[in-house]
C-alpha positions as CSV (number, residue, x, y, z in Angstrom):
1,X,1.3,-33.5,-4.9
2,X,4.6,-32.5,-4.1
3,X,4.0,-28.4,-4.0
4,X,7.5,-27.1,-3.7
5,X,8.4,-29.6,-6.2
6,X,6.2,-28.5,-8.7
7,X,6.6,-24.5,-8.0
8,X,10.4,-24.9,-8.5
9,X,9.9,-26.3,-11.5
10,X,8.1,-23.4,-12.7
11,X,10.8,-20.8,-11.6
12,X,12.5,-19.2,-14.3
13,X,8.9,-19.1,-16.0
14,X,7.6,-17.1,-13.3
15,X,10.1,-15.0,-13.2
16,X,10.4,-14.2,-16.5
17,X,6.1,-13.1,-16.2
18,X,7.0,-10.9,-13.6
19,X,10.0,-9.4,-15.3
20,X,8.1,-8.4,-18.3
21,X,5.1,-7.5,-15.6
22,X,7.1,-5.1,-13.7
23,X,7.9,-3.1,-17.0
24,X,4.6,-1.5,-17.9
25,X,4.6,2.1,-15.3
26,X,1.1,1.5,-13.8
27,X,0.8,4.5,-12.0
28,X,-2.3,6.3,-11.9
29,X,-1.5,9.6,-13.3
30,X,-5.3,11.0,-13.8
31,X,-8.3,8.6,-13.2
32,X,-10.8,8.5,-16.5
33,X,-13.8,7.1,-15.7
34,X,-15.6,5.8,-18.9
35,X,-12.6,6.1,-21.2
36,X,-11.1,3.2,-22.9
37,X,-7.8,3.6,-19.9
38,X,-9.5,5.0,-16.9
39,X,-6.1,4.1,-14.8
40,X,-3.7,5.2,-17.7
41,X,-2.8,3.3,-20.5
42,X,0.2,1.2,-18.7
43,X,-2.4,-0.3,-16.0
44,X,-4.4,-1.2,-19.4
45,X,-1.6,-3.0,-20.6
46,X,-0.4,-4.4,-17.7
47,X,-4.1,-6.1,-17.3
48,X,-4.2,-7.0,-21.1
49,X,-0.9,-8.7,-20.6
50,X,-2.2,-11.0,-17.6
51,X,-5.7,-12.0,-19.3
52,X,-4.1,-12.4,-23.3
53,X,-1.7,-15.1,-21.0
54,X,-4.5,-16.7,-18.7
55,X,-5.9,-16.9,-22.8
56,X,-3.3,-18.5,-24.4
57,X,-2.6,-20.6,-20.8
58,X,-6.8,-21.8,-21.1
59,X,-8.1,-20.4,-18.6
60,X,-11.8,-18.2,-18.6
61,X,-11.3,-14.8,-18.5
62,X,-13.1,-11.5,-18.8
63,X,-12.2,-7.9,-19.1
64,X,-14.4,-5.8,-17.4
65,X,-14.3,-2.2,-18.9
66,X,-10.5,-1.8,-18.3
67,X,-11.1,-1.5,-14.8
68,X,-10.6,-5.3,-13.9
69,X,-10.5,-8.4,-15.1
70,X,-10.5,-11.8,-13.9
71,X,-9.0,-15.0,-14.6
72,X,-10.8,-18.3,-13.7
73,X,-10.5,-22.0,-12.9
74,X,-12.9,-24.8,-11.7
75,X,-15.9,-26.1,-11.4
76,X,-19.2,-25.4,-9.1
77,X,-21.5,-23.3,-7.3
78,X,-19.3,-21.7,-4.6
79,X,-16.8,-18.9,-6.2
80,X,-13.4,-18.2,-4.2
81,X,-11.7,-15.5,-4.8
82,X,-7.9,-14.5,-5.1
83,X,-7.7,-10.8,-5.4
84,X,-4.5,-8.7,-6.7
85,X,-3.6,-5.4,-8.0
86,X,-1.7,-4.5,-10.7
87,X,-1.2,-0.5,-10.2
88,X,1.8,0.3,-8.4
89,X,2.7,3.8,-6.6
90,X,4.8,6.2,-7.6
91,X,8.6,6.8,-7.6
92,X,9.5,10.0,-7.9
93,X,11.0,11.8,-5.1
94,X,13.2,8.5,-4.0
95,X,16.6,8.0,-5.4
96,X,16.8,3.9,-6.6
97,X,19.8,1.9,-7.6
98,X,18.7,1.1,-11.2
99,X,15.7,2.1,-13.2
100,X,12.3,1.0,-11.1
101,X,10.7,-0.4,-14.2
102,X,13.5,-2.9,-15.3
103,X,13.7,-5.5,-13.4
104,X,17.3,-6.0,-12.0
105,X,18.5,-9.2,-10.0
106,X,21.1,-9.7,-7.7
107,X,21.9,-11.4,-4.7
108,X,19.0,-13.9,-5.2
109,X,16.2,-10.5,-5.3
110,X,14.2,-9.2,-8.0
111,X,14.5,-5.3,-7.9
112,X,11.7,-3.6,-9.4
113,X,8.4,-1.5,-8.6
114,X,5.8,-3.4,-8.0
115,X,8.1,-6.4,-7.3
116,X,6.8,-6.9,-3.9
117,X,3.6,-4.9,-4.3
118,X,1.4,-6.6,-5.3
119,X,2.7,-7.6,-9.4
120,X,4.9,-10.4,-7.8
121,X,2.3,-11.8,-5.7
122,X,0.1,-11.5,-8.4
123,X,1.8,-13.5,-10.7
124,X,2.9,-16.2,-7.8
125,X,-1.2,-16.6,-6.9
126,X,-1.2,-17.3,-10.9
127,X,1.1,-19.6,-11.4
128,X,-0.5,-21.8,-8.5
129,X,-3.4,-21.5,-10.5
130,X,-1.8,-22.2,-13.5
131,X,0.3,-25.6,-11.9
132,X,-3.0,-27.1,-10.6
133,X,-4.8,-26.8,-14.2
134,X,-1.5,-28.1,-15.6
135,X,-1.7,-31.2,-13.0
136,X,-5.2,-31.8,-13.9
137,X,-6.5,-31.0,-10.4
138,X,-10.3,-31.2,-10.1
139,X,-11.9,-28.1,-7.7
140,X,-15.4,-28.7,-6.6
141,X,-15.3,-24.8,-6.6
142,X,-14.9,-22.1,-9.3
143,X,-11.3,-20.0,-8.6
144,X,-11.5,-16.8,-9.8
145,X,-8.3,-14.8,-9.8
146,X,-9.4,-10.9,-9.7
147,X,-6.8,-8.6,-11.1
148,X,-7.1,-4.5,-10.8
149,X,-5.5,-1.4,-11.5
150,X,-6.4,1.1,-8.9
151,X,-5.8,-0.3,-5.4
152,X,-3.5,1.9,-4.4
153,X,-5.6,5.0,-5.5
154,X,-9.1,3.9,-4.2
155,X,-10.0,0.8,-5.6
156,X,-12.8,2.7,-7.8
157,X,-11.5,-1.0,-10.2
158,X,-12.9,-3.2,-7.5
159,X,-16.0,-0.8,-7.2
160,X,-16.7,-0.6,-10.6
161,X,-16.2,-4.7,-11.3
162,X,-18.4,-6.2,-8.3
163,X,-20.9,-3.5,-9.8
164,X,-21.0,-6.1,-12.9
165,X,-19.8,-9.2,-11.4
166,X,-20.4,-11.9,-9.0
167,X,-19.4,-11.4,-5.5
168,X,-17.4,-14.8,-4.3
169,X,-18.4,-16.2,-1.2
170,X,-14.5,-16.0,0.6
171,X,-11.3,-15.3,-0.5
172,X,-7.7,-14.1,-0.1
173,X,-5.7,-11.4,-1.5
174,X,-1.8,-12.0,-1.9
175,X,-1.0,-8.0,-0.8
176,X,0.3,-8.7,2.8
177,X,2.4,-10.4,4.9
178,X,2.1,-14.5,6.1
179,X,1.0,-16.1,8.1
180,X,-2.6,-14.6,7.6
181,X,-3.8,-11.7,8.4
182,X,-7.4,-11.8,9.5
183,X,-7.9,-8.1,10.6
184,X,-7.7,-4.5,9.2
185,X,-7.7,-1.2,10.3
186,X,-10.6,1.2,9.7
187,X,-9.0,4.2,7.6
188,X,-9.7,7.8,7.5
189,X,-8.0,10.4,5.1
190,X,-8.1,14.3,5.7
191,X,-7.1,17.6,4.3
192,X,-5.9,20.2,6.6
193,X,-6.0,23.8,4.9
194,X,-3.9,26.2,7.4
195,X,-3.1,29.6,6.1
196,X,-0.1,31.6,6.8
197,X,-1.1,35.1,7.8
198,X,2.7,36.1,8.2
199,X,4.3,35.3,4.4
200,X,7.4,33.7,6.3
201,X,6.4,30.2,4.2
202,X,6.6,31.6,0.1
203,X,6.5,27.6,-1.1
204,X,6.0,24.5,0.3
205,X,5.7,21.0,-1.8
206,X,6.0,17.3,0.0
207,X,4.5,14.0,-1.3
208,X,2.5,12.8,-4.6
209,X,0.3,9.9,-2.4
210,X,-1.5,9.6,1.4
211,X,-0.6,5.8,1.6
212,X,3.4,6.8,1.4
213,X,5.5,8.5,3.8
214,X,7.3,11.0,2.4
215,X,11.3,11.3,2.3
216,X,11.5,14.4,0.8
217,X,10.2,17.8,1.1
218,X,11.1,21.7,0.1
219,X,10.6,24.7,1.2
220,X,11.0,28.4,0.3
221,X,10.9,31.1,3.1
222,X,10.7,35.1,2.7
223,X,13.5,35.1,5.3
224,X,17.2,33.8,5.2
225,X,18.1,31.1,7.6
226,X,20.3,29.5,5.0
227,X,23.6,29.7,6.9
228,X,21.7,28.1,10.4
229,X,20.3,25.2,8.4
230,X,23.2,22.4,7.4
231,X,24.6,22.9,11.2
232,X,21.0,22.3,12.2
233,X,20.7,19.2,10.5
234,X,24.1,18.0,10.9
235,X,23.1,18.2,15.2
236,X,19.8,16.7,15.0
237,X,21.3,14.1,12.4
238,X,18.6,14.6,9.5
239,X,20.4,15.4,5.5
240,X,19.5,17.9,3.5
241,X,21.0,20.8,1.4
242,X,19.8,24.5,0.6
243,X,19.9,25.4,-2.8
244,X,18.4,27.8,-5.6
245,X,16.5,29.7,-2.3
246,X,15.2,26.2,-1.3
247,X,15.2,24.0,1.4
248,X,15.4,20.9,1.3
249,X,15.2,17.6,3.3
250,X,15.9,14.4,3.0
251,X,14.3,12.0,5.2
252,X,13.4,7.9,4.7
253,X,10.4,7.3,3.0
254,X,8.2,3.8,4.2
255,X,4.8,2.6,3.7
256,X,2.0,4.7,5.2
257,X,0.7,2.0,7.6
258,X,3.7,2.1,9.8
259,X,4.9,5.8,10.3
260,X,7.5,4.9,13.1
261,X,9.8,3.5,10.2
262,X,10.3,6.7,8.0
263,X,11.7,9.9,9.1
264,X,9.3,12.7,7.1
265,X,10.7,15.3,5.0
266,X,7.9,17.4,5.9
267,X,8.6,17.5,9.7
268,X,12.1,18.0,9.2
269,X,11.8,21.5,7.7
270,X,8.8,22.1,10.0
271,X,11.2,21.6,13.3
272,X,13.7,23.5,11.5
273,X,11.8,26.5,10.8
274,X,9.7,26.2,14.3
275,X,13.2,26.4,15.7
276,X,14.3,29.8,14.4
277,X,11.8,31.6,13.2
278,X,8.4,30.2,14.6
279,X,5.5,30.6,12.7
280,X,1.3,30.0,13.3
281,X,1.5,27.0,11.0
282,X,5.3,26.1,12.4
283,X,3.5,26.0,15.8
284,X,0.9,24.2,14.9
285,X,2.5,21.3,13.4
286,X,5.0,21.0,16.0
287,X,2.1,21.2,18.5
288,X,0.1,18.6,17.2
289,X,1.8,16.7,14.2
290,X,5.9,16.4,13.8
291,X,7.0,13.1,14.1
292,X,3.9,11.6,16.2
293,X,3.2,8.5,14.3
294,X,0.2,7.7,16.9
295,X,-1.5,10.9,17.1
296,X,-0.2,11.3,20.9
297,X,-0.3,15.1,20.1
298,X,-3.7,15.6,19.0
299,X,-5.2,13.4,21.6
300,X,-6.6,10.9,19.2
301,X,-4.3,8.0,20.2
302,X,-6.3,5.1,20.6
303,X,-5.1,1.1,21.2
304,X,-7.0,-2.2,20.1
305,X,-5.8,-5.4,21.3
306,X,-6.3,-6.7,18.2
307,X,-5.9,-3.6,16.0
308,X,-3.5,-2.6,18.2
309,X,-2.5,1.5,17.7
310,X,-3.6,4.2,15.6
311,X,-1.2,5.2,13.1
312,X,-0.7,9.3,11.5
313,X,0.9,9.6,8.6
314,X,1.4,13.7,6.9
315,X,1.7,12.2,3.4
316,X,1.6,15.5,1.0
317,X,2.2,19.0,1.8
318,X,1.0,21.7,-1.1
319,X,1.4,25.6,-1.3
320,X,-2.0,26.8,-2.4
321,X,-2.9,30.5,-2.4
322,X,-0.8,31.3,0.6
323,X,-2.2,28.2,2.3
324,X,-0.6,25.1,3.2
325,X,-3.2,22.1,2.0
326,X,-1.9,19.3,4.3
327,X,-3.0,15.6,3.4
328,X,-3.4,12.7,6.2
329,X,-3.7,9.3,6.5
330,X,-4.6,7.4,9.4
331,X,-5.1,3.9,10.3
332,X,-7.5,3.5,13.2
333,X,-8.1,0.5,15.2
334,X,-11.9,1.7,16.3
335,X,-14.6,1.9,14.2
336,X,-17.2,5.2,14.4
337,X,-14.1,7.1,15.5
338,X,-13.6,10.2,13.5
339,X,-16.5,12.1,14.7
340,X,-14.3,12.2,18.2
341,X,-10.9,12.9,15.7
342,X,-12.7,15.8,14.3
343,X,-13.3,17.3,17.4
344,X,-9.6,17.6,18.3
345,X,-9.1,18.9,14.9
346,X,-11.7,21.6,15.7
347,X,-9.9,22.0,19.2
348,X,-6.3,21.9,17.9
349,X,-7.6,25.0,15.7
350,X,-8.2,27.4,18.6
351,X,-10.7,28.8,17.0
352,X,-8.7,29.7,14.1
353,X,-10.8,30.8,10.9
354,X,-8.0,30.6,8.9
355,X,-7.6,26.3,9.6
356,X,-10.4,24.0,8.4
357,X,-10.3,19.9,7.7
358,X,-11.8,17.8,4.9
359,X,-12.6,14.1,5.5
360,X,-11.7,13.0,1.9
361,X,-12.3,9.2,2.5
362,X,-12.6,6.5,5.0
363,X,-13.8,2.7,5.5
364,X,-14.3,0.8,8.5
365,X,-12.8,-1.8,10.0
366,X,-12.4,-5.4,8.4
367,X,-12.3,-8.2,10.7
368,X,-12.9,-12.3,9.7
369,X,-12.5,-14.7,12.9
370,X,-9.3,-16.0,14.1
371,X,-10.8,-19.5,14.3
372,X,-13.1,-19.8,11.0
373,X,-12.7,-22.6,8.7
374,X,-11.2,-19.5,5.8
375,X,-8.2,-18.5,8.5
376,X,-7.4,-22.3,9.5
377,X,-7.4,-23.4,6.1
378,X,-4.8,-21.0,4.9
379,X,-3.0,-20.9,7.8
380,X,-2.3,-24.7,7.9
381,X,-1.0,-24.5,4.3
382,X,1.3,-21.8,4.9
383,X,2.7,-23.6,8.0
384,X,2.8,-26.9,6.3
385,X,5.0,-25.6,3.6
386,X,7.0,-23.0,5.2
387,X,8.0,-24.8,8.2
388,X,7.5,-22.4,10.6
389,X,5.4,-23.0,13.9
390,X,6.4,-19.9,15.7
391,X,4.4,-17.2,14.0
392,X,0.2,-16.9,14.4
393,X,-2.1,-15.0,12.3
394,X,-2.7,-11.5,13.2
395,X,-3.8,-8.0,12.6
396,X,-2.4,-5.3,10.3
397,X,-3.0,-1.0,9.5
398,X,-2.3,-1.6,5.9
399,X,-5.6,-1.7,3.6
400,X,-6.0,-4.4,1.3
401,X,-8.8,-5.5,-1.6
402,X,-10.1,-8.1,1.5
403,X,-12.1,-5.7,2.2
404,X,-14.3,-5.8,-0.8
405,X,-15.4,-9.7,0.8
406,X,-16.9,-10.2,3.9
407,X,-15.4,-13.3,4.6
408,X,-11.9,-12.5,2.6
409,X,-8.5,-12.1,4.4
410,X,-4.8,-10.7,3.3
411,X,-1.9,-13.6,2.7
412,X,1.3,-13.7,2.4
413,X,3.6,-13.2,0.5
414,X,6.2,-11.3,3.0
415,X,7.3,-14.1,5.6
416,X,7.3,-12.9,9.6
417,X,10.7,-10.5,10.5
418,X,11.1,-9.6,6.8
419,X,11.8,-5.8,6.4
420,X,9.1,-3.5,4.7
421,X,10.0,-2.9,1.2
422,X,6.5,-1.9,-0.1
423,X,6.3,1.7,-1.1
424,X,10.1,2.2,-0.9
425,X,13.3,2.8,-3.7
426,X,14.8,-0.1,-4.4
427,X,11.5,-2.7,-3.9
428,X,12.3,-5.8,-4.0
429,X,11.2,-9.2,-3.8
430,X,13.5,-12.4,-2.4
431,X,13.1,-14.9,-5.7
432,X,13.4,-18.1,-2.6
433,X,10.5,-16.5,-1.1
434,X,8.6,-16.1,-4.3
435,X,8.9,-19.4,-5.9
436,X,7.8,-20.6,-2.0
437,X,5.0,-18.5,-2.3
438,X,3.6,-20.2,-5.6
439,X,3.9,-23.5,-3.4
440,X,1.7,-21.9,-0.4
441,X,-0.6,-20.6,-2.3
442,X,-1.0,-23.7,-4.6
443,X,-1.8,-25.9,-1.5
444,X,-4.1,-23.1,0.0
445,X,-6.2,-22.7,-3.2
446,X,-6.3,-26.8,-3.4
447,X,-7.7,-27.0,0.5
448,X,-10.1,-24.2,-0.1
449,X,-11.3,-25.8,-3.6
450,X,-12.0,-29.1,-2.5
């Protein structure tokens, strides 16, 4: 079969899917566990939308509570599995070119939320599906395409689904980068409460998720700094404005998983207020947190040769009864490691009464070998069709639904050198790349459904 041939074919199909995918506003507002939309009533229809078209397209499917649902091909004993997600974070707080939930094109991109993560590669990884059953292609396995609506809040969908459904045997999920990436980061996620004993900080509000960097943040303050703030900004080159007794701060927002590309709204007015009129809490974040995207500061910076480093990201800041609730992610490249980061929390608080932490989640790390028949089989698809014979397979801190399979990996769809639109305004994905991706992932399915 000539893949590319047969994914081009399918272009303007595809991207019509995804247009009309991209439109329903899948983010999780309150989770609902046992209702008839426990991730909001766009995430249902998002999923309905995918499994009434796997319907109408002949395919099996299930529903699965609302939660999940899967969409499946083949014949056979062995089940593979191609996982995707359908929930997409928020926007708010980033300023985007056109409305995030209308899909725009121009200059040969789709613009949308969810565009990149993970609705596009969803609907590629479908229509690869979809082209093999239309060719007539005989798998001696069973394909089952595994579609959710909370990845980016939990997975509680993926929970909830492998507590009712069969677990497949290997897999990939299209939520990543190409070539393969056979490695992920154990994850931890904490609360910091600190509280202000000196009522300098009267407000304080940063951030919506853990697994986003956030660009903006405000601040109100029970003294007056206004006229010292736009020439402080203006000489360490950061934006923001003070309005309506607020400051605020403008920084660059970026996914969680690599904190070195953002600048954080939150440390900006941190660094600004440590400067002039230094507070316990000003201290302390300067001390141990601002702009330390390895946890240098706090002494928990570890490396992995395969891992590679540990990343910090301060994703929310709230005001809560005079105390600052601070919200952390971090991607660590150790297992059994937060038993040593707690102590340098414990350290870092001096013996403070007024600062505790909360572990609110973690996972360990995910790791399928380099040289087993799963990573050499998609990795010579993707380099047969793409061309390239420069890049290798390799580690990442981002968290994917691999994790749910033992023997499951993240692939594709963002080629090597690409920037990092995930998580960001103005999400995109390159419509070349796309229709590519249908191509790879037709061939990989094909070589792993033999």
């Amino acid at each position: 079969m000539d893949f590319k041939k047969l994914a081009e074919a399918k272009r303007e199909e595809a991207i019509e899917v995804l247009k009309k995918l991209v439109s329903f506003k899948s983010v999780l507002d309150e989770y609902k566990p046992n209702s008839d939309a426990p991730f909001g009533i766009e995430a249902k229809k998002a999923l309905e939308f995918m499994l009434d078209m796997a319907n109408k397209d002949g395919f099996k499917t299930k529903n699965v509570d609302n939660y999940a649902g899967h969409i499946e091909y083949g014949e056979g004993d062995e089940l593979i599995g191609v996982l995707g997600h359908l929930d997409v974070v928020p926007v708010a707080g980033q300023n985007w070119t056109t409305d995030p939930f209308v899909a725009d094109i121009r200059d040969g991109k789709l613009y949308a939320r969810g565009s990149e993560d993970d609705k596009g590669p969803v609907v590629a990884a479908y229509f690869a599906l979809k082209i093999l059953k239309e060719q007539g292609v005989k798998l001696n396995k069973r394909v089952r395409m595994i579609v959710g609506c909370d990845e980016e809040t939990g997975s509680r969908c993926l929970t909830h689904y492998f507590e009712h459904e069969e677990m497949p045997e290997l897999g990939f999920s299209p939520d990543a980068e190409f070539p393969v990436i056979y490695g992920e980061k154990a994850m931890a996620s904490y609360y910091l409460y600190l509280k202000e004993e000196d009522d300098v900080i009267l407000d304080f509000a940063s951030g919506s998720r853990l697994n986003i960097l956030p660009a903006e943040a405000k601040m109100k303050l029970s003294v007056d700094l206004s006229n010292e703030f736009k020439p402080w900004l203006e000489e360490n080159g950061f934006e923001g404005e003070y309005k309506d007794g607020y400051y605020y701060a403008y920084g660059k927002s970026c996914h969680a998983a690599m904190p070195e590309n953002g600048i954080n709204g939150i440390f900006i007015l941190m660094e600004f207020l440590n400067d002039f009129h230094p507070t316990k809490i000003s201290r302390y974040f300067h001390d141990y947190l601002t702009f330390d995207p390895h946890g240098n500061k706090l002494g928990i910076d570890v490396y992995d040769e395969d891992m590679k480093y540990l990343t910090e990201n301060v994703g929310t800041v709230d005001f809560i009864d005079g105390a600052l609730k601070v919200g952390i992610n971090y991607r660590i490249p150790k297992d059994n490691y937060t038993d040593f980061m707690e102590e340098m929390f414990t350290k870092s608080f001096a013996g403070n009464a007024n600062y505790r932490f909360e572990l609110i989640s973690k996972s360990e790390i995910h790791f399928v070998p380099r040289d087993s028949f799963l990573v050499e089989t998609l990795f010579n698809a993707y380099r047969e069709l793409s061309g390239d014979t420069v890049n290798e397979p390799f580690t990442i801190g981002g968290g994917t639904y691999a994790k749910f399979i033992k023997n499951c990996v993240a692939f594709g769809p963002a080629l090597p050198g690409e920037p990092d639109v995930c998580h960001i305004a103005d999400e995109y994905i390159d419509l070349d790349n796309f229709v590519n991706s249908i191509a790879i992932y037709m061939k990989a399915i094909y070589d792993l459904g033999k």
